[in-house]
TORTIFI-833171 format. One line per field, with one value per residue: residue in one letter; x negated, y, z negated of N, C-alpha, C in turn. Coordinates in Angstrom, 1 decimal, padded with zeros to 4 digits, m for minus. Atoms other than C-alpha are relative to their C-alpha. Layout:
<recs>
marmi: c(a;...)
npx: c(X;...)
npy: c(Y;...)
npz: c(Z;...)
capx: c(X;...)
capy: c(Y;...)
capz: c(Z;...)
cpx: c(X;...)
cpy: c(Y;...)
cpz: c(Z;...)
</recs>
This chain:
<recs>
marmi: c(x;x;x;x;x;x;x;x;x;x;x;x;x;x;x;x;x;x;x;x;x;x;x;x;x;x;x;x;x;x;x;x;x;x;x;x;x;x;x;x;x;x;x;x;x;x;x;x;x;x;x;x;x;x;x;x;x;x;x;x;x;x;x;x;x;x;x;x;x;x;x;x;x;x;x;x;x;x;x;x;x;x;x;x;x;x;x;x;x;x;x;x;x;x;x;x;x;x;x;x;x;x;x;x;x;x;x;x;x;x;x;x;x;x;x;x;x;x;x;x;x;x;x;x;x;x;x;x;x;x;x;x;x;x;x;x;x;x;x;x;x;x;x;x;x;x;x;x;x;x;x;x;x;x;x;x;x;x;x;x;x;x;x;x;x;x;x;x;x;x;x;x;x;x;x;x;x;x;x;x;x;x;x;x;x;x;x;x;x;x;x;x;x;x;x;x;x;x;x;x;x;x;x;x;x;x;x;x;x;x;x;x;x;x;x;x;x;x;x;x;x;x;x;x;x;x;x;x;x;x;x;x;x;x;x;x;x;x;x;x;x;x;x;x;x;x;x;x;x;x;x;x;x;x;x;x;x;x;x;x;x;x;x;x;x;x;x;x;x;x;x;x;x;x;x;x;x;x;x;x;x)
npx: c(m000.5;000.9;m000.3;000.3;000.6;m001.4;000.4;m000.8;000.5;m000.3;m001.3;m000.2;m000.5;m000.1;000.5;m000.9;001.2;m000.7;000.6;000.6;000.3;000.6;m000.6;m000.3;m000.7;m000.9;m000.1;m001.5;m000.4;m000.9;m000.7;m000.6;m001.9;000.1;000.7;000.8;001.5;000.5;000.5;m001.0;m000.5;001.7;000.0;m000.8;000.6;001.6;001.0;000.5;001.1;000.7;m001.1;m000.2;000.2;m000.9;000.1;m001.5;000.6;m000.9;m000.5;m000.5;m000.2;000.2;001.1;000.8;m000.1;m000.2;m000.6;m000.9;m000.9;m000.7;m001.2;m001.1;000.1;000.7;m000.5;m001.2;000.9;001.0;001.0;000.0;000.4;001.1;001.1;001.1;000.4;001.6;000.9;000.8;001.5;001.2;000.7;001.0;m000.2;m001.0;m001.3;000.2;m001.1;m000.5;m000.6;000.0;m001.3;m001.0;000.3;001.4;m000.2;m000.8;001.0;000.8;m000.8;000.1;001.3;000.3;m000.5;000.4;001.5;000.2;001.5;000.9;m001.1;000.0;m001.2;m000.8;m000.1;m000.4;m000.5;m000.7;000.4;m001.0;m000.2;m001.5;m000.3;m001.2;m001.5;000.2;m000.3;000.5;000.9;000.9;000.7;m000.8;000.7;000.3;001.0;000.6;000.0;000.9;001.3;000.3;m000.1;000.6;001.3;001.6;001.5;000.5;001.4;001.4;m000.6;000.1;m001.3;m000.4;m000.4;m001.5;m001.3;m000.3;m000.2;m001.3;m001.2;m000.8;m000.3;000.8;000.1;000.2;001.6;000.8;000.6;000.8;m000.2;m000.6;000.8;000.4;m000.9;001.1;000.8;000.1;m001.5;m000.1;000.7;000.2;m001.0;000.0;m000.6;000.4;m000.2;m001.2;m000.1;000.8;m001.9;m001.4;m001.3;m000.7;000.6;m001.1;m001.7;m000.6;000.6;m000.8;m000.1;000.3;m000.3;000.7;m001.0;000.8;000.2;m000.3;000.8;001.4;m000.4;m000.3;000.9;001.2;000.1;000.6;m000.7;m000.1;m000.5;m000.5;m000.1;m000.5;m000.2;m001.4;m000.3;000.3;000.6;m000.1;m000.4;m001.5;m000.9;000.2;001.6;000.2;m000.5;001.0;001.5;m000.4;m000.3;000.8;001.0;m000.3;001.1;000.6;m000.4;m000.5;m000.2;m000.1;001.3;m000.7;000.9;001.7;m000.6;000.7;001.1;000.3;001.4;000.7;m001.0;000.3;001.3;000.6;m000.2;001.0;001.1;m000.3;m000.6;001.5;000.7;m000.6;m000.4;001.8;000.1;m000.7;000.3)
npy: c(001.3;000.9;000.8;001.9;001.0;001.0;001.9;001.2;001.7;001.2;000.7;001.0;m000.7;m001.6;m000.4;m001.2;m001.1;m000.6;m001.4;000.4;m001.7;000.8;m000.1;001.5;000.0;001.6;000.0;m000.8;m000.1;m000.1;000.2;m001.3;000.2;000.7;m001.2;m001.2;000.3;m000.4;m001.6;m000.8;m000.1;m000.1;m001.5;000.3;000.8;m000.3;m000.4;001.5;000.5;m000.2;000.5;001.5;000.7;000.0;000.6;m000.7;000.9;000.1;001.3;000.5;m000.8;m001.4;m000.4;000.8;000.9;001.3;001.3;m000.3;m000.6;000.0;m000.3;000.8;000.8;m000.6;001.2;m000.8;m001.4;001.1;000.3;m001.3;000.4;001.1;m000.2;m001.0;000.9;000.7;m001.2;m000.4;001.4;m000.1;m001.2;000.1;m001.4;000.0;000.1;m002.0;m001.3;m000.1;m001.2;000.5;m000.5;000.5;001.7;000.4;001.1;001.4;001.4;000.2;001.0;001.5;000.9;m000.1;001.3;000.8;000.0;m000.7;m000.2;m001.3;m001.3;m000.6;m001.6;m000.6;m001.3;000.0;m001.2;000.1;000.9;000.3;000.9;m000.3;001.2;m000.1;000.6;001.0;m000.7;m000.5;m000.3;m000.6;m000.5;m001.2;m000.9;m001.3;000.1;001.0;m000.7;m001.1;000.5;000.4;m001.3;m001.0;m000.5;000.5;000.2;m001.7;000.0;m000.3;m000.2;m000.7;000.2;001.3;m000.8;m000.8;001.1;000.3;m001.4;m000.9;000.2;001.3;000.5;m001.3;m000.9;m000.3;000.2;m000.7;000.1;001.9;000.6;000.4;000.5;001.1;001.1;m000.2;000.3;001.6;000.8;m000.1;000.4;m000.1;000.1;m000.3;m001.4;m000.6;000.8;000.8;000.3;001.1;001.1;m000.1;m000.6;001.1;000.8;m000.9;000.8;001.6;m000.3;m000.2;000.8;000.7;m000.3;001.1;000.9;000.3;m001.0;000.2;001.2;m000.3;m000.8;000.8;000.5;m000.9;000.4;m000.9;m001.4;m000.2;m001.0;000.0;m001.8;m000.3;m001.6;m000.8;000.1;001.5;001.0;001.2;000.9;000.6;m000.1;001.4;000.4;m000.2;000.7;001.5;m000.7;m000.8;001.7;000.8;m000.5;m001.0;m000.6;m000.6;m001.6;000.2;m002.0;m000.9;m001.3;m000.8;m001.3;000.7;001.0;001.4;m000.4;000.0;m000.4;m001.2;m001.5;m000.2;000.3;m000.1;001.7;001.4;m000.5;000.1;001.1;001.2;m000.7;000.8;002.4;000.1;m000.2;000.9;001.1)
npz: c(000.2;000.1;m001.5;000.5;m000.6;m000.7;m000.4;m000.5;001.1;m000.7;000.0;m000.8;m000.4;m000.2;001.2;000.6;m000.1;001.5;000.3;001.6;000.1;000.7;001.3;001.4;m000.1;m000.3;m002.1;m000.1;m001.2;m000.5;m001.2;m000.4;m000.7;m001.5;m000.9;000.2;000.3;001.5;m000.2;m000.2;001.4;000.5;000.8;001.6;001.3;000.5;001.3;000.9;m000.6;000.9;001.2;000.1;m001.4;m000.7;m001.3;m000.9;m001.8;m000.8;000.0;m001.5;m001.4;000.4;000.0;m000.8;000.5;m001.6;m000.3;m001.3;000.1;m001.2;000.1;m001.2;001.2;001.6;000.9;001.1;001.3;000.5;m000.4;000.4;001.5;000.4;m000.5;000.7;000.8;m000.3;000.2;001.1;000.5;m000.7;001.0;001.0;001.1;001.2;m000.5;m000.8;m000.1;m001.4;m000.2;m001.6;m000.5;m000.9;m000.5;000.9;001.5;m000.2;m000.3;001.2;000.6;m000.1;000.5;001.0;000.6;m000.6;000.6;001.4;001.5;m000.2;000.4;001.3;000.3;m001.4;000.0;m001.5;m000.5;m001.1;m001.4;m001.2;000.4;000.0;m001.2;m000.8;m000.6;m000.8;m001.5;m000.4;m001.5;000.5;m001.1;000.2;001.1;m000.5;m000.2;m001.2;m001.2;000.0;m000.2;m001.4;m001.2;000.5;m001.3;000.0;m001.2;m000.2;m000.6;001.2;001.7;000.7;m000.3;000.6;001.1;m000.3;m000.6;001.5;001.5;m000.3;m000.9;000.3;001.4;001.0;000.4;001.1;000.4;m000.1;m001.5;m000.1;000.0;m001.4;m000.9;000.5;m000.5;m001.1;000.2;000.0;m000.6;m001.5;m000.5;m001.3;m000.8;m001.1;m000.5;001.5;001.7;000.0;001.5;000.3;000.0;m001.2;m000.1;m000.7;001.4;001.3;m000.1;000.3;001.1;000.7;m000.4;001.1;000.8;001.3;000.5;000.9;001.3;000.6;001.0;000.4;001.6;000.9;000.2;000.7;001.8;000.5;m000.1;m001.0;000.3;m001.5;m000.4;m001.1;m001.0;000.6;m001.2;m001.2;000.2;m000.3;001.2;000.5;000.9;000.5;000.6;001.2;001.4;000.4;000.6;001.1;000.8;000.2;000.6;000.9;000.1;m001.0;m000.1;m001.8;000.0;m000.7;m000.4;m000.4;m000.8;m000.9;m001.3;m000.2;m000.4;001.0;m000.2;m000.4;001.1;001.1;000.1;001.6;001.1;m000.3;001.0;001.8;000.8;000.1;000.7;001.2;m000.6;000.0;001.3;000.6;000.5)
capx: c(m099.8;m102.1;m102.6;m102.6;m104.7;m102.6;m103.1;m102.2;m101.8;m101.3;m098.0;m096.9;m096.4;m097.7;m098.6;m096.9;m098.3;m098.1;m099.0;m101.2;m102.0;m103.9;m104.1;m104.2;m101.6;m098.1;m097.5;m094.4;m093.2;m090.6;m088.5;m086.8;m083.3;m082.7;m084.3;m086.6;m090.2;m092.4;m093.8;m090.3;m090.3;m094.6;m093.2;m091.1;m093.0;m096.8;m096.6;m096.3;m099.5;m101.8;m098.9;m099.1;m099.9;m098.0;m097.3;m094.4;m094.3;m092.7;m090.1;m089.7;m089.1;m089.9;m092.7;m096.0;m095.1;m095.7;m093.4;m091.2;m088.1;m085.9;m082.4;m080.7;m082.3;m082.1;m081.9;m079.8;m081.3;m082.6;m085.5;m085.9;m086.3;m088.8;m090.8;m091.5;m091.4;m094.3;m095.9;m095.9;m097.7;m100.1;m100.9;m101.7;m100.5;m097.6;m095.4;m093.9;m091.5;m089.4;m087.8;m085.7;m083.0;m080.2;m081.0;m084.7;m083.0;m080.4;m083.7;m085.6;m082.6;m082.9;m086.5;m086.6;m084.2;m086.1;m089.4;m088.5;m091.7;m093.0;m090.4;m090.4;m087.8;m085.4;m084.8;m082.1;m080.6;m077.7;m078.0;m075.9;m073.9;m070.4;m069.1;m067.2;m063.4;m063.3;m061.6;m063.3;m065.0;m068.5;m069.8;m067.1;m068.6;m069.2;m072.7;m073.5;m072.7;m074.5;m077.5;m077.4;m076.6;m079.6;m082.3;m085.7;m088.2;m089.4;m092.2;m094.0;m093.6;m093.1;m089.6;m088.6;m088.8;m086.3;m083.9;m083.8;m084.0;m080.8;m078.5;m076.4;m077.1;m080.6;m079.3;m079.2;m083.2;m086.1;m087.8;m091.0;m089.2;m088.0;m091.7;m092.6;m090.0;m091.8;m094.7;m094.4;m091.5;m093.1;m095.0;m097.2;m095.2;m095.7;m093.3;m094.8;m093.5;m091.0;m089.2;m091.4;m087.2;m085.6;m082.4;m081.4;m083.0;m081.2;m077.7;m078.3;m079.4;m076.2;m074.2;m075.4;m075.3;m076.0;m075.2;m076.2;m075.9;m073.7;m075.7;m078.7;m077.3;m076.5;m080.0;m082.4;m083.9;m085.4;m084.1;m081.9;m080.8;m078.7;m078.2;m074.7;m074.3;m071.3;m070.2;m069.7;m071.3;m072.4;m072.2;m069.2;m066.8;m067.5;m071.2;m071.0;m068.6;m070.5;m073.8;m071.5;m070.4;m073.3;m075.8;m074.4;m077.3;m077.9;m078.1;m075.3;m075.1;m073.1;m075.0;m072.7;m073.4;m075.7;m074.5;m076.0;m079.0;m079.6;m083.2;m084.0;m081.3;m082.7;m086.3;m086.8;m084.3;m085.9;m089.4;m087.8;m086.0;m089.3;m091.1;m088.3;m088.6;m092.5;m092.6;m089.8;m091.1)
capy: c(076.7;073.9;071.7;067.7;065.4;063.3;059.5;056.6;053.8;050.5;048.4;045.6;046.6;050.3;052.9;055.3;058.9;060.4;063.8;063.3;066.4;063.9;065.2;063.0;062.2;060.0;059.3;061.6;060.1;062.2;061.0;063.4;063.2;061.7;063.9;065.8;065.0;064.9;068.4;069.4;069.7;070.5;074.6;072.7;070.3;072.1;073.6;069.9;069.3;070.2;068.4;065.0;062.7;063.8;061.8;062.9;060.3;060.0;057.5;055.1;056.7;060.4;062.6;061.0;057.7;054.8;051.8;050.8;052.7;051.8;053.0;050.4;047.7;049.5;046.8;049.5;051.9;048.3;048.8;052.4;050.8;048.1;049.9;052.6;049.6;048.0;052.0;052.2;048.7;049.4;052.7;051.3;054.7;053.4;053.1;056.4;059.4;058.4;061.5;061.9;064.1;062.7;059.4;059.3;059.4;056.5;054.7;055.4;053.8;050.9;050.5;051.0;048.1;046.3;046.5;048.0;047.4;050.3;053.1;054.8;057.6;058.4;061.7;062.1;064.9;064.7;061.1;059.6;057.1;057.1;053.5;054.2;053.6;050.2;051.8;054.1;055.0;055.6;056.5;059.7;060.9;064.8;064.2;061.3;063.4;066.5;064.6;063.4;066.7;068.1;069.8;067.2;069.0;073.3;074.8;075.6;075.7;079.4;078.6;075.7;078.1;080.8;078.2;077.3;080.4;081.4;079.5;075.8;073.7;076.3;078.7;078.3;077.7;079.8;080.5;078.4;075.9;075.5;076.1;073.3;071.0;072.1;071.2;068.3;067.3;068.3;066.5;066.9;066.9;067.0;070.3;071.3;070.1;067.4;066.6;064.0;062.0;061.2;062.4;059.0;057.3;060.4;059.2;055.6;056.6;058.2;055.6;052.7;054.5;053.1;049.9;048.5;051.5;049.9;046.8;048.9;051.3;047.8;046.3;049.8;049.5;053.0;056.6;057.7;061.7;062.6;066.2;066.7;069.7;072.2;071.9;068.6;066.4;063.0;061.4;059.3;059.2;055.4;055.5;057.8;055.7;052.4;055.5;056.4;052.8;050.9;053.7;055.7;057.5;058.9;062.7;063.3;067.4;069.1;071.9;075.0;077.5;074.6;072.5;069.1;070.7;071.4;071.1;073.9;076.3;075.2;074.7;075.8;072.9;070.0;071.3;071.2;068.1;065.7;068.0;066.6;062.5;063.3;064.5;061.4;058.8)
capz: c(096.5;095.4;098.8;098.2;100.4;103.2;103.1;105.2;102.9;104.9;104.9;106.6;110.0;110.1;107.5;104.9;105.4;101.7;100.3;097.3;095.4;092.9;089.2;085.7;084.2;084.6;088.6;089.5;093.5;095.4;098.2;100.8;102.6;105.7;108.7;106.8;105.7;102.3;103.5;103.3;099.2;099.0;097.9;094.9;093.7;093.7;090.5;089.1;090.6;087.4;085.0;086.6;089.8;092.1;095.3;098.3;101.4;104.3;104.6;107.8;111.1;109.4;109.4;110.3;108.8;111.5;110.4;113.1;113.5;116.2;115.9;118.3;115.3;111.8;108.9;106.7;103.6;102.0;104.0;102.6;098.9;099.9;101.6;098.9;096.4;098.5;098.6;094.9;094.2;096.7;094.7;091.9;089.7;088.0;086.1;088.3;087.5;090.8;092.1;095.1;097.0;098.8;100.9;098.8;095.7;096.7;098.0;094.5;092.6;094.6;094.5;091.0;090.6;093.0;091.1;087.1;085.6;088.0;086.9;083.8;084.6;087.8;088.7;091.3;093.2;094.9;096.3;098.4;096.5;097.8;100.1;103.2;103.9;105.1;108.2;108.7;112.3;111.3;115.1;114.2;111.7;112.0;110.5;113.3;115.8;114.4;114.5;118.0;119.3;117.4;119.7;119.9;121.9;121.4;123.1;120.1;116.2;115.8;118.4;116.2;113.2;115.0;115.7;111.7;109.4;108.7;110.6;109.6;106.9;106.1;105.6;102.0;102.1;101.5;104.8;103.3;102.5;106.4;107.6;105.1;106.5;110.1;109.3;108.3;110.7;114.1;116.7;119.7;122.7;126.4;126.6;122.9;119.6;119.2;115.9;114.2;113.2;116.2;116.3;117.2;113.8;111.4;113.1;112.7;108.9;108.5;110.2;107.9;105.0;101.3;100.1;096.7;094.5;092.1;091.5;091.2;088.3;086.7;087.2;086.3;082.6;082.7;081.9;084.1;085.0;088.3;089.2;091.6;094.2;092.7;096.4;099.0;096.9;098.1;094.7;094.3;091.8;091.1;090.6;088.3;086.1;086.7;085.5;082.4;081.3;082.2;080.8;078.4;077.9;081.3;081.9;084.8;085.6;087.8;089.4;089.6;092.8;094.9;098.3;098.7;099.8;096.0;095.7;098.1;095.9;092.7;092.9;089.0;088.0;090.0;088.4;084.7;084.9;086.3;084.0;081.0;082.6;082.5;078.6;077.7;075.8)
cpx: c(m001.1;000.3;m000.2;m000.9;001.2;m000.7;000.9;m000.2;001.1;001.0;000.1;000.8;m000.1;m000.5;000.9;m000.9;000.8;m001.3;m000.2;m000.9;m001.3;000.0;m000.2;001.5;001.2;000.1;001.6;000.1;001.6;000.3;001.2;001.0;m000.3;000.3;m001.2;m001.2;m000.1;m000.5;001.3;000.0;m001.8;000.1;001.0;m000.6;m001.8;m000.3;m000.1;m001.3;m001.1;000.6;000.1;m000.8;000.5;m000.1;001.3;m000.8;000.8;000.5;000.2;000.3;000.8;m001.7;m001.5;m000.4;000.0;000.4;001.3;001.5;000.9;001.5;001.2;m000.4;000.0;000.6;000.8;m000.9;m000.5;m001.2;m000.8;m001.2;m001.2;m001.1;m000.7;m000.1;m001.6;m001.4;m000.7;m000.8;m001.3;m001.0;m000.5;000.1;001.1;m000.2;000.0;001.5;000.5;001.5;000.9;001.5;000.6;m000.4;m001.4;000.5;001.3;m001.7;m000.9;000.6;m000.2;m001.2;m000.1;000.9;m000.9;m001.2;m000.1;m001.0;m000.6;000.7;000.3;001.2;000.6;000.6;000.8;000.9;000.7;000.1;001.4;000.8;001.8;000.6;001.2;001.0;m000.2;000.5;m000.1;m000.6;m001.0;m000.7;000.4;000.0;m000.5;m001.6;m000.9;m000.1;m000.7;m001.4;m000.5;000.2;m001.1;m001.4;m001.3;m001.2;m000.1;m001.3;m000.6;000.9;000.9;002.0;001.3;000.6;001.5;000.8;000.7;000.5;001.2;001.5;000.4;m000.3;m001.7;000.0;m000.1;m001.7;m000.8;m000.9;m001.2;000.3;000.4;m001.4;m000.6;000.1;m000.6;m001.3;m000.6;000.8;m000.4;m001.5;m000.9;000.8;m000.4;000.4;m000.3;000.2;001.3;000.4;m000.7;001.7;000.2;001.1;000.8;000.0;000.9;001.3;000.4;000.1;001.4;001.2;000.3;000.3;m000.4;000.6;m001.2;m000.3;000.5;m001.0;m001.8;000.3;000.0;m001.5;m001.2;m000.2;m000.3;001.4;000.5;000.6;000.8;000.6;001.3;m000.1;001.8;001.2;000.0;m000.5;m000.2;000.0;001.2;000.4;m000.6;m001.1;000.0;000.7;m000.4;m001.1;000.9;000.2;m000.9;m001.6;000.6;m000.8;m000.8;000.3;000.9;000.8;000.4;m000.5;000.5;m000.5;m000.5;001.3;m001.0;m001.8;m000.7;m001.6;m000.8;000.8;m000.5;m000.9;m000.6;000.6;m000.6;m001.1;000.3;000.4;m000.8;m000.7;000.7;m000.5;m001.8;m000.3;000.6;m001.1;000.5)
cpy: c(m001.0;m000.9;m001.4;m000.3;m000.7;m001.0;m000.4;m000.8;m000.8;m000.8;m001.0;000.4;001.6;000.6;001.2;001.0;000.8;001.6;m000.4;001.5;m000.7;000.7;m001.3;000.0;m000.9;000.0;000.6;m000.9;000.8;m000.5;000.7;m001.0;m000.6;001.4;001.1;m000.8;000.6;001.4;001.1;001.1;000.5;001.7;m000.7;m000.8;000.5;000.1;m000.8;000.1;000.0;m000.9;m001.7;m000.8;000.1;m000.4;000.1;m001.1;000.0;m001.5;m000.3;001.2;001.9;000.1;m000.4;m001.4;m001.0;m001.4;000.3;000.7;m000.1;000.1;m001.0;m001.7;000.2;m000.7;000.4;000.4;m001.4;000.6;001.3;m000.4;m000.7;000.2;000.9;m001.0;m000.9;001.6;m000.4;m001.4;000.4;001.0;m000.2;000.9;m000.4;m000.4;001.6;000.5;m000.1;001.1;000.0;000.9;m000.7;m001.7;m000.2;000.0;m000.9;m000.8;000.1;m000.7;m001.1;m000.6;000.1;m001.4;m001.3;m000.8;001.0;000.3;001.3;001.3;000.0;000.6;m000.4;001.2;000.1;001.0;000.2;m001.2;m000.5;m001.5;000.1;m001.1;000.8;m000.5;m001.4;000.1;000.7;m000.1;000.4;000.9;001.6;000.5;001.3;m000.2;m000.8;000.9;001.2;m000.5;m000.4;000.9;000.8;000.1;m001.1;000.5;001.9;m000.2;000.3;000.3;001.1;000.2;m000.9;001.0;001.5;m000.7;m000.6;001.0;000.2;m000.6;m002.0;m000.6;000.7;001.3;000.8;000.2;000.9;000.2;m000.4;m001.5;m000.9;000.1;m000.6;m000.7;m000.1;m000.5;m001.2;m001.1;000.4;m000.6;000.0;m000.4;000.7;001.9;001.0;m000.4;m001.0;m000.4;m001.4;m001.3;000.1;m000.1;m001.4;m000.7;000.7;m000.8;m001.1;m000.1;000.1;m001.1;m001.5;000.5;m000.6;m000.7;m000.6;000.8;m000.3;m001.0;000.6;000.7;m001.8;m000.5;001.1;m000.2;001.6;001.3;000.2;001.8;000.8;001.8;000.3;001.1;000.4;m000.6;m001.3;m000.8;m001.4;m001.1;m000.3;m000.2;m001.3;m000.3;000.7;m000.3;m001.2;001.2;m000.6;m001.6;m001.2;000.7;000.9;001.5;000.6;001.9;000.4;001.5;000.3;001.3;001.3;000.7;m000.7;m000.7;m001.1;000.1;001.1;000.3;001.7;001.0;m000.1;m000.7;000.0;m001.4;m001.6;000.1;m000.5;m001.4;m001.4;000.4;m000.9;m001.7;m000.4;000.1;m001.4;m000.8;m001.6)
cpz: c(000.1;001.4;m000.1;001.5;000.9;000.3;000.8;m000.6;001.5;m000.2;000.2;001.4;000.8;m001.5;m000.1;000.1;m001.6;000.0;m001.6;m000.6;m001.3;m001.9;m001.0;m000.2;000.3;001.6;000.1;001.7;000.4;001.3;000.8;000.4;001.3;001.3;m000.6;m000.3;m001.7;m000.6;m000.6;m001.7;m000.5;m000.7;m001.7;m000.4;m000.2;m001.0;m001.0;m000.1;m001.3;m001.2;000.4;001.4;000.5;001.6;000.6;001.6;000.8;000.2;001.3;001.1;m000.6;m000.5;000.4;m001.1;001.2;000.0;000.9;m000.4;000.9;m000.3;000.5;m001.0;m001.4;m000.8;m001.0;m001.0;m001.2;m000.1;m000.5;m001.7;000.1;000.6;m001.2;m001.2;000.4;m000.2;m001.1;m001.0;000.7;m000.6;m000.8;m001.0;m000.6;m001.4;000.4;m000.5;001.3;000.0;000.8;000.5;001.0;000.2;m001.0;m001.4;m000.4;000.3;m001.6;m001.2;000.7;000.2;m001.3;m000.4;000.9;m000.8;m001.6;m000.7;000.9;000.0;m001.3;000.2;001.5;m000.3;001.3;000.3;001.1;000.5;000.3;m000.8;m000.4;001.3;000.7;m000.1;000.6;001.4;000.7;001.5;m000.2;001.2;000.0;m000.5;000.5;000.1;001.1;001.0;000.3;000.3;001.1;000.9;m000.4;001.1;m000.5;000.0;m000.4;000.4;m001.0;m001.5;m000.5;001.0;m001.0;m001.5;000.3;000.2;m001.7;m000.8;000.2;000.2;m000.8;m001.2;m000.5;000.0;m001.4;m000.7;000.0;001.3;m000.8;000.0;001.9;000.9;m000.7;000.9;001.6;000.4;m000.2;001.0;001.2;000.3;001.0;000.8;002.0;000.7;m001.2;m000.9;000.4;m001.7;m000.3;m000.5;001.1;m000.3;m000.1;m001.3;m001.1;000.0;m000.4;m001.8;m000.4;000.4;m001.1;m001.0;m001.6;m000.1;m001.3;m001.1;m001.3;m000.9;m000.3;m001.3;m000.7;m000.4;m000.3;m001.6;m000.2;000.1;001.0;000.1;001.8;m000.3;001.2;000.6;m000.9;001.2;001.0;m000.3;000.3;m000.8;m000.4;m001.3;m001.1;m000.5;m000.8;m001.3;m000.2;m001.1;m001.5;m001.2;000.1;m001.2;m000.4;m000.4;000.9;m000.1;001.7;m000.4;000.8;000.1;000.7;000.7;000.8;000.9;m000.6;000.7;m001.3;m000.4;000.5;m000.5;m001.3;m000.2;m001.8;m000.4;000.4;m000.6;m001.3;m000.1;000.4;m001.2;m001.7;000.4;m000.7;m001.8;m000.8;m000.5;m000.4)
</recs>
């Protein structure tokens, strides 16, 4: 697997830690799900790496990204958009092929509406674009709660890895892909590794939730191509009839056989269909 370079580019605040595999070519950025890191996706998107610019960062309070993160203050999945909207100016490589599974590709629709002239294409997989019940209990949420009961702290990496393979929501994954997501997702630690997400940050993540999905389908100018899970999908009903009737012209695929953890079951089709966004004209 070709190995990218890891930058800190500077922010306001702290800095983004990105995986830059560098390359000519158009600028591809992917954006991961909420809890995991840019590491997580470095076995699916390598064999871009010769085909374009490819850049994978960690968003806010994940992986070794160091803007603040405080769960008991989080401004909502805005801050998601404007941060990788301030990334990809700072870069300098657009306009970009923006990529993105789950919560990263809800945040690459709303930085792409944020900042149009730097998005050529959207590439999204699975994202999260489904408004709560207004009466909802969000603290009661299964996912909230999974995430706050989720283990912090192992004595070492190769424990952290038996505790994954196999078992809950990877067990659909390739055991690289889960000592990607490791790798990029673990921290020094007093008692040995600590997850680089706090448990505490994922919850508030899911919690909040997205807002703004509609008026961002209304306000993108570029291609757009959305990929659902066969299974649990977290793409609402509604966004994809704002997609259908605001852009006619979008590519929107259900993805028979796959959970919401899509990507890591169908590594060839995320490949092919940046690989199509990248060829468009």
């Amino acid at each position: 697997m070709n190995e990218p370079q890891h930058r800190m580019i500077a922010l306001s605040r702290g800095e983004v830690h990105v995986l830059d595999w560098g390359g000519g070519g158009p600028a591809v950025h992917f954006a991961h799900a909420n809890g995991f890191n840019g590491a997580t996706y470095a076995p699916i998107l390598a064999p871009l790496a010769d085909e374009a610019r490819l850049l994978d960062a960690d968003l806010r309070g994940h992986g070794f990204t160091t803007l603040p993160a405080d769960p008991q203050a989080h401004p909502g999945w805005p801050v998601f958009a404007a941060d990788l909207a301030a990334l990809l100016a700072a870069m300098g490589a657009g306009p970009y092929v923006l990529a993105g599974h789950s919560m990263g590709a809800t945040s690459s629709l709303l930085a792409a509406a944020l900042q149009p002239d730097l998005v050529r294409a959207l590439v999204l997989f699975d994202p999260v674009a489904a408004n709560f019940p207004p009466d909802i209990d969000r603290e009661s949420l299964p996912l909230v709660a999974g995430a706050r009961k989720r283990r912090p702290v192992f004595p070492d990496a190769a424990a952290a890895l038996a505790a994954y393979i196999g078992r809950g929501a990877f067990k659909t994954w390739p055991d690289e892909t889960i000592a990607a997501y490791l790798k990029g997702g673990l921290k020094p630690d007093p008692e040995g590794v600590r997850l680089a997400c706090d448990p505490l940050w994922e919850a508030a993540n899911f919690i909040m939730g997205p807002a703004g999905v509609l008026e961002a389908i209304d306000a993108v100018r570029c291609p757009i191509a959305v990929f659902t899970a066969g299974e649990g999908s977290t793409t609402g009903a509604e966004a994809l009839e704002r997609l259908r009737d605001r852009r006619p012209d979008s590519r929107i695929e259900r993805v028979a056989g796959t959970t919401h953890f899509l990507p890591m079951e169908r590594p060839d089709l995320v490949r092919a269909a940046i690989r199509e966004a990248l060829s468009a004209r």
